[in-house]
C-alpha atoms as an extended CHARMM CRD file, in Angstrom:
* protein
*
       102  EXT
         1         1  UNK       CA             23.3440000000      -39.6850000000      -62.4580000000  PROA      1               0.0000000000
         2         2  UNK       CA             20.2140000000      -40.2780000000      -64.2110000000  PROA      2               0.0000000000
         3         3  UNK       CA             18.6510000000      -43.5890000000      -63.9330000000  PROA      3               0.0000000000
         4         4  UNK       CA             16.3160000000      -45.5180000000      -66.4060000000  PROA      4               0.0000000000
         5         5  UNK       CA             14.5690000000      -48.4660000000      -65.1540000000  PROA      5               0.0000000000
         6         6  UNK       CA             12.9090000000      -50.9030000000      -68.2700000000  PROA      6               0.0000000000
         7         7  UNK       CA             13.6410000000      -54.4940000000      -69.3290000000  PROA      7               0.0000000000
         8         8  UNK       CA             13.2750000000      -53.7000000000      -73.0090000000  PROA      8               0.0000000000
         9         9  UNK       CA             13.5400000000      -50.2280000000      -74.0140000000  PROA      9               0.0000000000
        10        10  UNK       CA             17.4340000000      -48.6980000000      -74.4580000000  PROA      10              0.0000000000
        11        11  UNK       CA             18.1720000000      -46.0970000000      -72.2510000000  PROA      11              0.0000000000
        12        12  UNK       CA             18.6820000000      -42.5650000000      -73.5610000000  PROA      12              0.0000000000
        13        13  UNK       CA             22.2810000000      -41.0990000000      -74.1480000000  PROA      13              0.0000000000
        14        14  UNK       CA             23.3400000000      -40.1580000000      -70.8700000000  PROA      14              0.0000000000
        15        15  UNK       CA             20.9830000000      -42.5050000000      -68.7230000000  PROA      15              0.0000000000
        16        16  UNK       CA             22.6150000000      -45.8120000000      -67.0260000000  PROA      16              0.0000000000
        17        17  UNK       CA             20.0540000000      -48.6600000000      -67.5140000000  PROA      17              0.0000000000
        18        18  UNK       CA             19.1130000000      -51.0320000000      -65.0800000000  PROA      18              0.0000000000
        19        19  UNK       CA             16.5520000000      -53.4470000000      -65.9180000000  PROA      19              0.0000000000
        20        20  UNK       CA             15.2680000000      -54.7180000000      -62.0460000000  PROA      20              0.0000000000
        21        21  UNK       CA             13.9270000000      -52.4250000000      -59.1230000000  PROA      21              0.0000000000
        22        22  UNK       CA             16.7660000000      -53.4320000000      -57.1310000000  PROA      22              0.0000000000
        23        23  UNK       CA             19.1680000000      -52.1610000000      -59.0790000000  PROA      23              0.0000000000
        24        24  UNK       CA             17.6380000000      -48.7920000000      -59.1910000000  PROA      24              0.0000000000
        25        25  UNK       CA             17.1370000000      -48.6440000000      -55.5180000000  PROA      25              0.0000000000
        26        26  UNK       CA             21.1060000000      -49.5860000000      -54.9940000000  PROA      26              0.0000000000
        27        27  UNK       CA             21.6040000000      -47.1070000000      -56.8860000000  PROA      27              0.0000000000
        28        28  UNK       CA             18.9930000000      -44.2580000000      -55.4350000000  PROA      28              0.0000000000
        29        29  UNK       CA             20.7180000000      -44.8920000000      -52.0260000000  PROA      29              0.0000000000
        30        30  UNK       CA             24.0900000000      -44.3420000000      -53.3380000000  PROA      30              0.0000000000
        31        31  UNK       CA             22.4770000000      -40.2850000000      -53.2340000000  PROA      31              0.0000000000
        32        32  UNK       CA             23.8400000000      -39.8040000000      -56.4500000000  PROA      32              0.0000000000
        33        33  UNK       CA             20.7910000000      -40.6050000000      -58.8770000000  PROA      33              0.0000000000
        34        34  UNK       CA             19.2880000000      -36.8050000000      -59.9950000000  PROA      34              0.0000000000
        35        35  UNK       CA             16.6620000000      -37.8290000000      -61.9530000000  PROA      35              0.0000000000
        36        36  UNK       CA             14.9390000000      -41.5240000000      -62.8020000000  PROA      36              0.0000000000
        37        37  UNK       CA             12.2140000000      -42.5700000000      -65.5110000000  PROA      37              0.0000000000
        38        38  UNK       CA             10.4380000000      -45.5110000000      -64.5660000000  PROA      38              0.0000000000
        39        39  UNK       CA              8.6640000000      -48.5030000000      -66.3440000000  PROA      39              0.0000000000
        40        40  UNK       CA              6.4750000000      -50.5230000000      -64.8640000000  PROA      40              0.0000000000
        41        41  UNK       CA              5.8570000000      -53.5920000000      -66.1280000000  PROA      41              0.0000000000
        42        42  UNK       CA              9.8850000000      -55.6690000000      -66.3980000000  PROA      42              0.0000000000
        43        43  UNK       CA              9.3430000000      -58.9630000000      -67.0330000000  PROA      43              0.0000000000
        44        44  UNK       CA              8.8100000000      -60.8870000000      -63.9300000000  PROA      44              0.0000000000
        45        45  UNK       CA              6.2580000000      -59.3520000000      -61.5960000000  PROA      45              0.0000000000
        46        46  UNK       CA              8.3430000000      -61.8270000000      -58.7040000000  PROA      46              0.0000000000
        47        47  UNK       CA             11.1380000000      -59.5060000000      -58.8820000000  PROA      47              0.0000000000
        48        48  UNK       CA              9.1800000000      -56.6000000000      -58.7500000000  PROA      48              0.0000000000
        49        49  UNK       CA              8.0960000000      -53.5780000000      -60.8430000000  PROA      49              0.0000000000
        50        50  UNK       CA              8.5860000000      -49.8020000000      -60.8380000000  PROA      50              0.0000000000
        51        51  UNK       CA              5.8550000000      -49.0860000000      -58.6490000000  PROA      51              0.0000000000
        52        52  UNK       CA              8.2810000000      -50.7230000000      -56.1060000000  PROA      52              0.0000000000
        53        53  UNK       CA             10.8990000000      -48.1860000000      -56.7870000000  PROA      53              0.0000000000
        54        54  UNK       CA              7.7760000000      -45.3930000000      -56.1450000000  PROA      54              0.0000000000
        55        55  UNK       CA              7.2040000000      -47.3150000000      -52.8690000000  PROA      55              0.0000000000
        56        56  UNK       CA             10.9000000000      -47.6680000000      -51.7190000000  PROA      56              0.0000000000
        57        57  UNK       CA             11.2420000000      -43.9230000000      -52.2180000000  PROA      57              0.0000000000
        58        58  UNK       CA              7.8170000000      -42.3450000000      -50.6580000000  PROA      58              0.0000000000
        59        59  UNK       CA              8.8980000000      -44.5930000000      -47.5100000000  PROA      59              0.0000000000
        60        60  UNK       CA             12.2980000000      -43.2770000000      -47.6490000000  PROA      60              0.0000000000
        61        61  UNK       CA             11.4860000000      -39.8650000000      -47.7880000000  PROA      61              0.0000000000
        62        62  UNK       CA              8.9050000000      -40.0470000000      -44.8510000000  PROA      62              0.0000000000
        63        63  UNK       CA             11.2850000000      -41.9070000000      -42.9110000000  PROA      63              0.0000000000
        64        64  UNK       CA             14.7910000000      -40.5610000000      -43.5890000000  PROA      64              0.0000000000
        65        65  UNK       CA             16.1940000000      -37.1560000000      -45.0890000000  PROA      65              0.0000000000
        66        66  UNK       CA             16.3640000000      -38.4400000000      -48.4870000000  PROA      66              0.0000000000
        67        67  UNK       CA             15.8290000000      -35.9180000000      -50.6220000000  PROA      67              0.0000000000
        68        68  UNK       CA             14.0220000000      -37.7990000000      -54.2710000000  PROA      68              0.0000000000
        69        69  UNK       CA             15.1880000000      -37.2860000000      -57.4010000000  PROA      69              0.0000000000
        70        70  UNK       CA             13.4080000000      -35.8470000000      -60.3270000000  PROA      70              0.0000000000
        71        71  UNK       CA             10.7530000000      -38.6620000000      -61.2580000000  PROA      71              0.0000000000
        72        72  UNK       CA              9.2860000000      -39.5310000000      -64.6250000000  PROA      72              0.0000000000
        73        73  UNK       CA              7.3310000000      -42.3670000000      -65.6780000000  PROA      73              0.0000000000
        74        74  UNK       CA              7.7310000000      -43.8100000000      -69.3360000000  PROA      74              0.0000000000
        75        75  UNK       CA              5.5330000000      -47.1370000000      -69.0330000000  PROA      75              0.0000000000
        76        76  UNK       CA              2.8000000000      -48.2000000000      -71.5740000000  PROA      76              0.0000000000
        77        77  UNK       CA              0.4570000000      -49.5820000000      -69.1170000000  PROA      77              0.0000000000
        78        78  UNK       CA             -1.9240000000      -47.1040000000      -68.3700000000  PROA      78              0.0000000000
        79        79  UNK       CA             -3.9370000000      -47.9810000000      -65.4940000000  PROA      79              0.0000000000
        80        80  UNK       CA             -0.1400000000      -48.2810000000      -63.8140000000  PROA      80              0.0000000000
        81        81  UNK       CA              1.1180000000      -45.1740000000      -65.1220000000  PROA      81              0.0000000000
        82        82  UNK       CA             -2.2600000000      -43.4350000000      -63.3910000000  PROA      82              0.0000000000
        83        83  UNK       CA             -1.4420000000      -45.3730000000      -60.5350000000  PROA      83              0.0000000000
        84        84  UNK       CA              2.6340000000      -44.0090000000      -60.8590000000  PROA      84              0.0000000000
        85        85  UNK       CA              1.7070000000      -41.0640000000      -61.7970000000  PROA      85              0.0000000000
        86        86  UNK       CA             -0.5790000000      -40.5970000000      -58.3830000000  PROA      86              0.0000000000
        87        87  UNK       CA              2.4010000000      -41.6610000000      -56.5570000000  PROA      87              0.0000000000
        88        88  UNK       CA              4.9790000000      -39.4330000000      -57.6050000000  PROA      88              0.0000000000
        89        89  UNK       CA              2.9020000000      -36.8140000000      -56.8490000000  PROA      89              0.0000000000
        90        90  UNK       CA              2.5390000000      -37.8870000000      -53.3220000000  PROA      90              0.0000000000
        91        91  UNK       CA              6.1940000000      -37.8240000000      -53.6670000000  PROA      91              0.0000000000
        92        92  UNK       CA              6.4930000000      -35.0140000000      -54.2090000000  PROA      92              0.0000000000
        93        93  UNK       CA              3.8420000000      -33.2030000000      -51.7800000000  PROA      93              0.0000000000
        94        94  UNK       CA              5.3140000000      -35.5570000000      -48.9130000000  PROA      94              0.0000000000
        95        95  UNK       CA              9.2660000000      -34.0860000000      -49.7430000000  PROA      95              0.0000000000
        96        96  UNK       CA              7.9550000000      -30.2130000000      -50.0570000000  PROA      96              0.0000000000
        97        97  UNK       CA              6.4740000000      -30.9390000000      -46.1870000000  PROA      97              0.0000000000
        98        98  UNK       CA              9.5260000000      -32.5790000000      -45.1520000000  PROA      98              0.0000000000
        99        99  UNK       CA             11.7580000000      -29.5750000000      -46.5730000000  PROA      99              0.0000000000
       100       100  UNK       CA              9.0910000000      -27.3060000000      -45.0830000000  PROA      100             0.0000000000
       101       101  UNK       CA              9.9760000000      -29.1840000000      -41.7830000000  PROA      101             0.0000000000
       102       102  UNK       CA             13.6160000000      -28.2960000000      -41.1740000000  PROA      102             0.0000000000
C-alpha cells in the first residue's frame, strides 16, 4: 500500500489518502504501507502534523522490528521539509543499523 498523508492535495492514482497523522500511523502498523509521502502542515497543528508520523516511525524502528517504508516528503514548508527531510534520513541510518544487527 502506498500512503499519502495531506489535508488538501489529492492523492496520486494508486495512493490511499488520509488527511490526519493518525490515520497514517493505523495504517503503518497494519505492516502493509510500502511507501508514504508526507505533508506537513494539515490543518490543525492540535491533531498533529507529519513530522509526527517521522517521530512515530524513528521510535518504532529503534524500539521494535519494524521495518519503515519508503519515505518521501511533498510539503511546501521549507524550514519543515529540512527538518523532515533530516529525519528520514535518520530513518533511514537508524533501520540499516538495526538490519545490520540481526
Amino acid at each position: 500500500m502506498r500512503v499519502y498523508l495531506d489535508d488538501e492535495r489529492q492523492a496520486p492514482p494508486g495512493w490511499r489518502q488520509v488527511r490526519w497523522p493518525q490515520e497514517a500511523i493505523s495504517l503503518l502498523k497494519t505492516d502493509t504501507v510500502r511507501e508514504i509521502s508526507l505533508d506537513h502542515d494539515l490543518g490543525d497543528d492540535a491533531r498533529g502534523t507529519g513530522y509526527d508520523v517521522l517521530l512515530w516511525i524513528e521510535e518504532t524502528v529503534a524500539t521494535s522490528d519494524f521495518d519503515p517504508p519508503v519515505i518521501q516528503v511533498h510539503t511546501a514548508n521549507p524550514p519543515a521539509r529540512n527538518r523532515m527531510t533530516a529525519a528520514v534520513a535518520a530513518i533511514n541510518r537508524l533501520a540499516e543499523r538495526c538490519r545490520g544487527a540481526d
